[in-house]
N, C-alpha and C positions, 0 to 999 in steps of 0.2 A: 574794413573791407572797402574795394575803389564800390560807390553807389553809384558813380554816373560817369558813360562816358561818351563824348561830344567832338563832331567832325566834319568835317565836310566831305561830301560823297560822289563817288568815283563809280560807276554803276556797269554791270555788267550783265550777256548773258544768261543761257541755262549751258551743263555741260562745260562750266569751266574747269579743262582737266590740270594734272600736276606738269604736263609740257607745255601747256601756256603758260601756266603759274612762273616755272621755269626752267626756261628749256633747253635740255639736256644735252644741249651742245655745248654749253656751259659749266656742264657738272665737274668738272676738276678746276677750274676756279672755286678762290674761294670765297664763302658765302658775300662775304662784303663785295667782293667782284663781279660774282654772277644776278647780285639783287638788281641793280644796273638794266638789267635784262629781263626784269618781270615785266607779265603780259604784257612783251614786246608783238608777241603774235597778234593778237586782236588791237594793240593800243600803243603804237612805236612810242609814243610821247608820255607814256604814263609813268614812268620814273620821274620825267625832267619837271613835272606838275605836282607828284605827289607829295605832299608835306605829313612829317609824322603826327601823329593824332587823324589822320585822315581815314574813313570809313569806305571800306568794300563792299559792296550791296551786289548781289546776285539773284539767280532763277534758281532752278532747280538740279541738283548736283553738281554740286559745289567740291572740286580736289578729288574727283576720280579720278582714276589711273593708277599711276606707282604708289607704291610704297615708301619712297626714297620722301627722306626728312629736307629734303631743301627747297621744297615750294614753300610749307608755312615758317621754315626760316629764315629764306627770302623774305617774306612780307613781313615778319617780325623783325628784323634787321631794317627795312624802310622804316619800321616804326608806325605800323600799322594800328589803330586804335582799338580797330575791330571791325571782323566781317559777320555780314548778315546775310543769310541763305535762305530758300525754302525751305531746301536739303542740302546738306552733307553728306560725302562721302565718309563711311566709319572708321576708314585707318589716315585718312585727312584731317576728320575731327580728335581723333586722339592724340595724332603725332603732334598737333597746333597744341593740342591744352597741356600735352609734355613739355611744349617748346615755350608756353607763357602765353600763346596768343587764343583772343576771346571770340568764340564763335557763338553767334544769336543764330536759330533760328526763325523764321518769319515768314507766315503764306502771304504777304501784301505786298511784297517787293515790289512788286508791278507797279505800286504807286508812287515809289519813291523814282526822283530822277537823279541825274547827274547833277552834280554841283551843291543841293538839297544840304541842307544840314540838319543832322541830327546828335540827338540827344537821349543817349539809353539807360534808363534808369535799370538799372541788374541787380537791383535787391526787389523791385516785383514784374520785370520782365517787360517793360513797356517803350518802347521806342516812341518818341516825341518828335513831330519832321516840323523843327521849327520857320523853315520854310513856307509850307503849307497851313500849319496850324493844326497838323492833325495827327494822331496817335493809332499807332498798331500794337496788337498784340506779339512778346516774342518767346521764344523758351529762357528758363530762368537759370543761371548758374548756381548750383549749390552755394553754400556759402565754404564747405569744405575744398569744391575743385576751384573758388574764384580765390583763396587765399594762397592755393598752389600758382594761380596765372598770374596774381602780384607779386608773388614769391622769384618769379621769373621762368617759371618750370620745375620740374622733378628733378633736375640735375642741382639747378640751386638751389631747390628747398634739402634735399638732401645733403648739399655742402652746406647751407645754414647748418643743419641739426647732428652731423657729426663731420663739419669741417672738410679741409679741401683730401 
């Protein structure tokens, strides 16, 4: 199981919904096309800064709105490392851990900033803001859904275990 994962932080908001995420002007492009265009609305330049491995840090409801799978496959096509929220939206959080991508919960967001890097240990839930030198507490990924989000998703764990 991945125990730790480390990035530099790109920080946002409460309320970020699935049309910032990505916006639905873009939705028949495809994924690699319209990622281009994540949180263009709040952050024109956040594509052309974001490196994979980099950390999305949020407020509070985090991927309300649609139901449509192309916000957290947007950010998993950038190569997202992992976002941390206060809250989630519950068909945001499941379409992402379908899609492979790792969401922490975390009431402390407020203290992390832009640029901050962190380091989250996910076998006991603790986010390290090597920056600052200080630690939050965050929700912990099973070890059953974090070998599905290495796996790459439900779609590749299930081509792993009976092929294409």
């Amino acid at each position: 199981m991945k125990s730790e994962i480390k990035g530099n932080v790109f920080k946002f908001g409460d309320n970020i919904n699935t049309d910032i995420i990505s916006p639905p002007q873009y939705i028949e492009l495809t994924v690699e096309e319209a990622s281009v265009h994540a949180m263009e609305g709040v952050d024109p330049t956040f594509t052309k800064r974001f490196q994979p491995g980099d950390i999305i840090v949020a407020g509070n409801n985090f991927g309300s709105g649609s139901s449509r799978e192309t916000s957290p496959l947007a950010l998993r096509y950038l190569g997202t490392g992992a976002v941390v929220a206060k809250y989630f939206a519950r068909i945001f959080y499941r379409n992402s851990i379908n899609i492979g991508l790792p969401l922490f919960e975390c009431s402390e967001t407020d203290k992390i900033d832009a640029g901050d890097v962190l380091r989250i240990d996910t076998a006991n839930g603790i986010i390290y803001n090597e920056t600052k030198s200080e630690e939050y507490k965050c929700s912990k990924i099973p070890d059953h859904i974090m070998s599905l989000i290495e796996d790459g998703g439900l779609v590749k764990r299930l081509e792993k275990m009976f092929g294409k």
